[in-house]
C-alpha positions in Angstrom: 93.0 21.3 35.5 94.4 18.7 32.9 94.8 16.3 35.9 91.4 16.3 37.2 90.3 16.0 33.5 92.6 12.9 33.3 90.9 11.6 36.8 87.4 12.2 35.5 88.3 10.4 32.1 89.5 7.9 34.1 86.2 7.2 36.0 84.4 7.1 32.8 86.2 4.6 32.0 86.3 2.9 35.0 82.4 2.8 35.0 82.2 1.7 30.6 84.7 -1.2 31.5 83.5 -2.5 34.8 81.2 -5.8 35.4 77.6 -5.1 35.0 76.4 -6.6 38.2 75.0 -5.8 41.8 74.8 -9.0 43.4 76.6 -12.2 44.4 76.3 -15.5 44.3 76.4 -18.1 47.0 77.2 -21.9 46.5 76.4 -25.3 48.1 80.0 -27.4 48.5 80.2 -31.1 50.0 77.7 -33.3 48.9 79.7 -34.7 46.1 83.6 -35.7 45.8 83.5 -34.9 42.1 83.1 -31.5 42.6 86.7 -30.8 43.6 88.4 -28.7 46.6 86.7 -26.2 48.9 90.1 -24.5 48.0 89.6 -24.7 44.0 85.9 -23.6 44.7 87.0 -20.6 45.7 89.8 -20.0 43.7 87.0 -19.4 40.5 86.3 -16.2 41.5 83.0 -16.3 41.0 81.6 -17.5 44.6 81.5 -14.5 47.4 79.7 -17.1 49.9 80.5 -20.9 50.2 78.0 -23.1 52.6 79.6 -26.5 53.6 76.8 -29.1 53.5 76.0 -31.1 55.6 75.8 -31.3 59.2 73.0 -33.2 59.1 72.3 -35.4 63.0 71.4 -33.2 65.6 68.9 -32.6 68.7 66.7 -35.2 70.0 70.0 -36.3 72.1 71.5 -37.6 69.0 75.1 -36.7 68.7 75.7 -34.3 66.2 77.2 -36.0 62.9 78.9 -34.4 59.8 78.5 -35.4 56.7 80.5 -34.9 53.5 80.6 -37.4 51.0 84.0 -38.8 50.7 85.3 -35.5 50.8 86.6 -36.5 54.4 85.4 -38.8 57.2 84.9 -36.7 60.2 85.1 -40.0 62.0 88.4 -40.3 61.8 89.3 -36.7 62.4 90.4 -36.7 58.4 88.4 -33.4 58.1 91.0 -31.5 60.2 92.8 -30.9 56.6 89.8 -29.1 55.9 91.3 -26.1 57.6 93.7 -24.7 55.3 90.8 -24.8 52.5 88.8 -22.6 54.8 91.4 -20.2 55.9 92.5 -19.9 51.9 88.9 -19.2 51.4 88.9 -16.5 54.1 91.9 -15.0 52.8 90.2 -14.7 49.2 87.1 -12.6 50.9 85.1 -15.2 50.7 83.0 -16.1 53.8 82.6 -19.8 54.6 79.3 -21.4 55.9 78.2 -24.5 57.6 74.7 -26.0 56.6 72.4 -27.4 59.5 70.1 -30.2 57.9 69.5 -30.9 54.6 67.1 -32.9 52.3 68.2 -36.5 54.3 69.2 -36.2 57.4 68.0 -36.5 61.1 67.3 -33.5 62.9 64.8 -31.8 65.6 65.6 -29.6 68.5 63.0 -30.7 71.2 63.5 -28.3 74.3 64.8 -24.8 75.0 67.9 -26.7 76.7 68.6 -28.9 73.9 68.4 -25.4 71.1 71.5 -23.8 73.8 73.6 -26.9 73.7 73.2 -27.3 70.3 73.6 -23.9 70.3 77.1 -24.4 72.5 78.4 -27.4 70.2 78.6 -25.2 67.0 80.4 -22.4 68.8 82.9 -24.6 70.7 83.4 -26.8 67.4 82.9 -24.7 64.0 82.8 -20.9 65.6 85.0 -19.0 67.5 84.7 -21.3 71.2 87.5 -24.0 71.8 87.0 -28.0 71.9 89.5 -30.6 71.7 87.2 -32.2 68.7 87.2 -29.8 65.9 85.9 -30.9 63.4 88.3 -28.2 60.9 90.7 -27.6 63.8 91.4 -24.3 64.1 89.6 -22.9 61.1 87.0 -20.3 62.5 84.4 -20.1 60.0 82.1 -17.1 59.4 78.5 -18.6 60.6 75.6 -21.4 60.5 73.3 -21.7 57.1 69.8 -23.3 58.6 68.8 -25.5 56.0 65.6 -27.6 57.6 63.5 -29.4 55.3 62.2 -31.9 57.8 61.4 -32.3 61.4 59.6 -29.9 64.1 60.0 -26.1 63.3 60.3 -25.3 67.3 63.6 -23.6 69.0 65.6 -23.0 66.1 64.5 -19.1 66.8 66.3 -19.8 70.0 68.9 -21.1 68.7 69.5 -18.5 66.1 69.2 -16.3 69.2 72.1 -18.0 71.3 74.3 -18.2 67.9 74.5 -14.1 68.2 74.8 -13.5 71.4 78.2 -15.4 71.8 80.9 -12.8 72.4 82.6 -13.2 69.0 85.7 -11.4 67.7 84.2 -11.2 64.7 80.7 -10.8 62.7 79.0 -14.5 62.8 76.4 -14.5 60.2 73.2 -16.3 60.2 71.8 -17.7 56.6 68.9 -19.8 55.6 67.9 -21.6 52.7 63.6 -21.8 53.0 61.4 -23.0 50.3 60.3 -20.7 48.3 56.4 -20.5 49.4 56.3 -17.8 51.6 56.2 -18.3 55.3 58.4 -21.0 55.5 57.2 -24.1 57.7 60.4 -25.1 59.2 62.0 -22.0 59.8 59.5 -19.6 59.3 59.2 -18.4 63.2 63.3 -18.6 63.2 63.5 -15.7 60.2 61.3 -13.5 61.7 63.5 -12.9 64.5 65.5 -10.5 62.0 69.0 -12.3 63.6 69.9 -13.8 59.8 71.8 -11.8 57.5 71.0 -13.6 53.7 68.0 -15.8 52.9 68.8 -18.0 49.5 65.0 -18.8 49.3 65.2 -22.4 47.3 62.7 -22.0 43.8 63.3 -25.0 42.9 60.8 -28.1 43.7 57.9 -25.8 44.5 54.8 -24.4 42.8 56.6 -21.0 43.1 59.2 -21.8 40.9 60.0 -20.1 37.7 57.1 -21.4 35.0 57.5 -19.0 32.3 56.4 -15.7 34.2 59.1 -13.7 35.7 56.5 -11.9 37.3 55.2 -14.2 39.0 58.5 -15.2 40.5 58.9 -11.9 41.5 56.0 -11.5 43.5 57.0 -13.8 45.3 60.7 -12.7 46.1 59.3 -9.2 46.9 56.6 -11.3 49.1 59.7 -12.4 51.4 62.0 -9.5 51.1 59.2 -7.5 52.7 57.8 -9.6 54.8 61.4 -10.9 56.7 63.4 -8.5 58.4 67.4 -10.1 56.5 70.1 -8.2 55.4 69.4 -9.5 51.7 67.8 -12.1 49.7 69.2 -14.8 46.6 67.4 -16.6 44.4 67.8 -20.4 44.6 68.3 -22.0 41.6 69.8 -25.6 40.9 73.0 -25.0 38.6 71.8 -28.5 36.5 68.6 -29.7 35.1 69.6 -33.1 37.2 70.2 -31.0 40.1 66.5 -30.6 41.1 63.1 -32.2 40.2 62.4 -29.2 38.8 62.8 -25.4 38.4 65.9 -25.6 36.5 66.2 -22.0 34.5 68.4 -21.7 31.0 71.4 -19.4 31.8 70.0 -17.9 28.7 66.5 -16.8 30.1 67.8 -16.1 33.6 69.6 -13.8 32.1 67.3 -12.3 29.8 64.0 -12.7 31.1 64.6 -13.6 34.9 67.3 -11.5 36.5 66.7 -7.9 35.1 63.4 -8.0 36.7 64.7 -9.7 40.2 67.1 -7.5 40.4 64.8 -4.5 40.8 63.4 -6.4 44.0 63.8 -4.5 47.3 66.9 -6.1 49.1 68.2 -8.1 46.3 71.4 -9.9 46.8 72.2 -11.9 43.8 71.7 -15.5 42.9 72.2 -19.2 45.3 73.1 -22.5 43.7 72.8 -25.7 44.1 75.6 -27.0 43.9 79.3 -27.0 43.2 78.7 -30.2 41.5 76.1 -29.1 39.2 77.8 -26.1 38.6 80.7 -27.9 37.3 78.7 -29.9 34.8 77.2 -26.7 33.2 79.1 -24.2 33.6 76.1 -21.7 35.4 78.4 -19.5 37.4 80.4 -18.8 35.1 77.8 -18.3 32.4 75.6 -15.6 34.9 78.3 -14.0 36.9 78.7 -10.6 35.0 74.5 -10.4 34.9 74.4 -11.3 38.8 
């Protein structure tokens, strides 16, 4: 009897002492050198998902370029070094993510055939298929973010499609990062295939964004977490003032105003930022983690 008491004290305490929140929080990594290591991203702590960005030339028989800052020139195969980050990552739980697209880039898939090469390329190069040009060697990562802000909306349903059927020896998981109004144009026929796992839906630089009313914002996460058959859904939030045009939220009044009602929202999954570098010069993640 006295050691189930001590078990059940135990719990009780386990439950008064333990972090207050649900969700995660998913961040952007590669668009600026300043923002340190893929390796030191991860070692924070406070990032469950990390989404290298960007692999932003593809379709339209362009060949497919990466780009990340002067993190490394893929070029030159100098992003091979890349792989011990990734497999750190991986050992710390946290998954690892390659964005498609991007707010510059050069991008369209223009046929069925184009979508399964395309398709073939990120399996044999960043997924679990073998190439002699790896862009991260031998570092398998855990899926494909679809990040299109520009271009023709067609195929990428087919290519989300091929991306799951590959025989994989492990879960390959499907994210994308739409803007926030609700369907999306560029990847709206993709999501409702129900093949992604998380959608970070970006409120940032949109009339949806957060304008004082957390209702408001609300509506319109429940409109896409009902209307998109995904695992879960983030918010999208830039971690800076000067890391959007707008739609930058206060830690202060995400926390207090903004997340106690979002969090209530049917498939909630926590919080996505934009980006490492931002977060570094504020502190955001760090600030919101225990309220995520």
């Amino acid at each position: 009897m006295a050691s189930n008491m001590f078990m059940i004290l135990l719990l009780i305490l386990g439950i008064l002492t333990s972090p207050c929140y649900s969700g995660s929080i998913s961040i952007y990594w590669g668009q600026n050198v300043k923002e340190g290591t893929l390796a030191d991203t991860c070692k924070t702590g406070r990032f469950e998902y990390v989404i290298i960005s960007f692999l932003c030339v593809f379709g339209n028989n362009q060949v497919p370029q990466l780009d990340l800052d002067n993190h490394c020139d893929p070029s030159n195969k100098r992003c091979v070094g890349l792989a011990d980050d990734i497999q750190s990552c991986q050992k710390m739980n946290v998954k690892v993510l390659l964005s498609i697209g991007g707010g510059d880039g050069s991008y369209s898939l223009v046929s069925s055939k184009e979508a399964k090469e395309f398709g073939d390329y990120l399996w044999d190069n960043y997924l679990g298929g073998n190439s002699t040009d790896r862009p991260f060697g031998d570092a398998v990562l855990d899926g494909i973010d679809f990040d299109i802000e520009g271009g023709s909306p067609d195929h990428y349903d087919e290519l989300a499609g091929h991306l799951k059927n590959y025989p994989s020896k492990k879960k390959v998981y499907l994210t994308a990062a739409p803007q926030c109004p609700y369907p999306d144009l560029y990847v709206g026929k993709a999501l409702s295939t129900g093949r992604f796992d998380y959608i970070w839906m970006q409120f940032y630089n949109n009339y949806c964004e957060f304008k004082g009313n957390a209702s408001d914002l609300k509506a319109t996460f429940d409109e896409w977490s009902n209307g998109i058959p995904a695992t879960s859904f983030f918010m999208g939030l830039p971690a800076a003032p000067s890391g959007a045009n707008s739609g930058f939220i206060p830690q202060n009044v995400l926390i207090s105003k903004v997340l106690p009602l979002i969090k209530k929202a049917n498939k909630y999954g926590g919080v996505m930022l934009w980006s490492k570098y931002y977060d570094d010069l504020t502190g955001y993640s760090k600030a919101i983690k225990s309220h995520v």
